[in-house]
C-alpha positions as CSV (number, residue, x, y, z in Angstrom):
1,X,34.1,7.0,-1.3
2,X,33.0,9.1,1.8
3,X,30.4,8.2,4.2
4,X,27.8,10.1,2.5
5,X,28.2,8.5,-0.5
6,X,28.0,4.9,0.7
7,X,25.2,5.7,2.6
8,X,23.2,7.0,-0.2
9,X,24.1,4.2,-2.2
10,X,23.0,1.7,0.5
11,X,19.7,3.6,0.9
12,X,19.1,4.0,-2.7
13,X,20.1,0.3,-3.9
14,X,18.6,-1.5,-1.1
15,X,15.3,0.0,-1.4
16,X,15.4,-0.7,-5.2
17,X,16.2,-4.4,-4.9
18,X,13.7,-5.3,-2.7
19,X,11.2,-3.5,-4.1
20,X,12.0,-5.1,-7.1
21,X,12.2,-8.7,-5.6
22,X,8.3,-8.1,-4.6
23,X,7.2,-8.9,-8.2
24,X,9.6,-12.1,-8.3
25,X,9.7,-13.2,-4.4
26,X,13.2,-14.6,-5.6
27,X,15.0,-13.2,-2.3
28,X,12.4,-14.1,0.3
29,X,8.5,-14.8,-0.2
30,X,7.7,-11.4,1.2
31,X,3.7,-11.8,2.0
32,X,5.1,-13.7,5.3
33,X,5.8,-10.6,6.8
34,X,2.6,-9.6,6.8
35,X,0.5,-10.8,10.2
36,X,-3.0,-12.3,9.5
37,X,-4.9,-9.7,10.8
38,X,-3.5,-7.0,8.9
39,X,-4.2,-9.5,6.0
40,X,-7.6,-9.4,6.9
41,X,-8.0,-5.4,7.0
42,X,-6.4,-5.5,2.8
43,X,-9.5,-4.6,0.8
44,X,-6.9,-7.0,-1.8
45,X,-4.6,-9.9,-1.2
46,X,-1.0,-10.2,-0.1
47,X,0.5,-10.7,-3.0
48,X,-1.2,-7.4,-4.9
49,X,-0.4,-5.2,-1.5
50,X,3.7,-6.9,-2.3
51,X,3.3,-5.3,-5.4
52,X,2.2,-2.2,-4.4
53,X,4.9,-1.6,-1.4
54,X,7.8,-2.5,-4.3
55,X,6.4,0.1,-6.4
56,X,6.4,2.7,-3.1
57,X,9.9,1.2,-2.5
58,X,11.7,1.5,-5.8
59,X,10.9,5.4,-6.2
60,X,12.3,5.7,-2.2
61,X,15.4,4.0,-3.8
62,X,15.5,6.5,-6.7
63,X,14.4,9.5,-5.1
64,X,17.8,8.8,-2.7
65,X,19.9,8.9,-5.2
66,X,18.6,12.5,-6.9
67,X,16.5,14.2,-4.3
68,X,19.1,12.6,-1.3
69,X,17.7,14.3,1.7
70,X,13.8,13.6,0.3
71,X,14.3,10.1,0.0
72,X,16.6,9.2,3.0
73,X,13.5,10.8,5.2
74,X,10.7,8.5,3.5
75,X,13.6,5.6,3.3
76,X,13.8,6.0,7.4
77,X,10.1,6.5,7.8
78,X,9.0,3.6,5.6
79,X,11.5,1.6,7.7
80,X,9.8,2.8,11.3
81,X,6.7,2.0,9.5
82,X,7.8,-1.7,8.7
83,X,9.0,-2.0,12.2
84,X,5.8,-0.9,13.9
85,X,3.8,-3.6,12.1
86,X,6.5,-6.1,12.7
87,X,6.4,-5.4,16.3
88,X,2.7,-5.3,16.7
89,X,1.9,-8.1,15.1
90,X,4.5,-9.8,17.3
91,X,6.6,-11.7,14.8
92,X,9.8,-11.1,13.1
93,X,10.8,-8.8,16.2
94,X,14.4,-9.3,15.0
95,X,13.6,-7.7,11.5
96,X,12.1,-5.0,13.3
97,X,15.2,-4.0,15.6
98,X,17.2,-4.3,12.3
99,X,14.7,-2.4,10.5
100,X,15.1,0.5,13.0
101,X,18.3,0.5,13.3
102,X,18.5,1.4,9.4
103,X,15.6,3.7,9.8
104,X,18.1,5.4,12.1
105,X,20.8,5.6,9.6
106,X,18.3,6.9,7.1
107,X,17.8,9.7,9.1
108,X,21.2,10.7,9.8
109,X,21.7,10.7,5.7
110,X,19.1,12.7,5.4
111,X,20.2,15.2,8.3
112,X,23.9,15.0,6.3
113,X,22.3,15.9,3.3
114,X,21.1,19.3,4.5
């Protein structure tokens, strides 16, 4: 398997698994991640906006795999976007270096896939 390959199976799988585990919360219960006040600026609660993310994540995941260079660049910018409210709501600052740093690697799949 070359590199390309593994990557666009790491950026197409992972997306679709946790976007998956937002209806079921069986990997992690993801409304944590959310800080209070962006809770309070969701015209709906956590759980629903969980639901919705999943759904935006899974077809990330699937675009990956048959539009590659499409979805690696939403996969890498949905990551930076994760990060950003991570960092500004000032928790899970480790999630957000992690989350970058796979954002970054999103981006190099999609430059590969030119």
């Amino acid at each position: 398997m070359n590199e390309i390959t593994l990557l666009k199976y790491t950026f197409g799988l992972v997306p679709i698994v946790a976007g998956l585990d937002k209806f079921t919360n069986i990997l992690v219960d993801w409304s944590q991640y959310l800080g209070s006040g962006f809770q309070e600026l969701l015209p709906f609660d956590a759980p629903t906006f969980m639901i919705i993310v999943g759904i935006i994540e899974i077809v990330a995941g699937v675009l990956v795999f048959f539009k590659t260079k499409i979805g690696a660049f939403i996969v890498s910018g949905w990551l930076t976007l994760i990060a950003l409210t991570l960092i500004l709501s000032g928790n899970y600052l480790d999630v957000a270096v992690r989350d970058l740093v796979m954002a970054i690697a999103a981006y190099v799949l999609a430059k590969l896939s030119s």
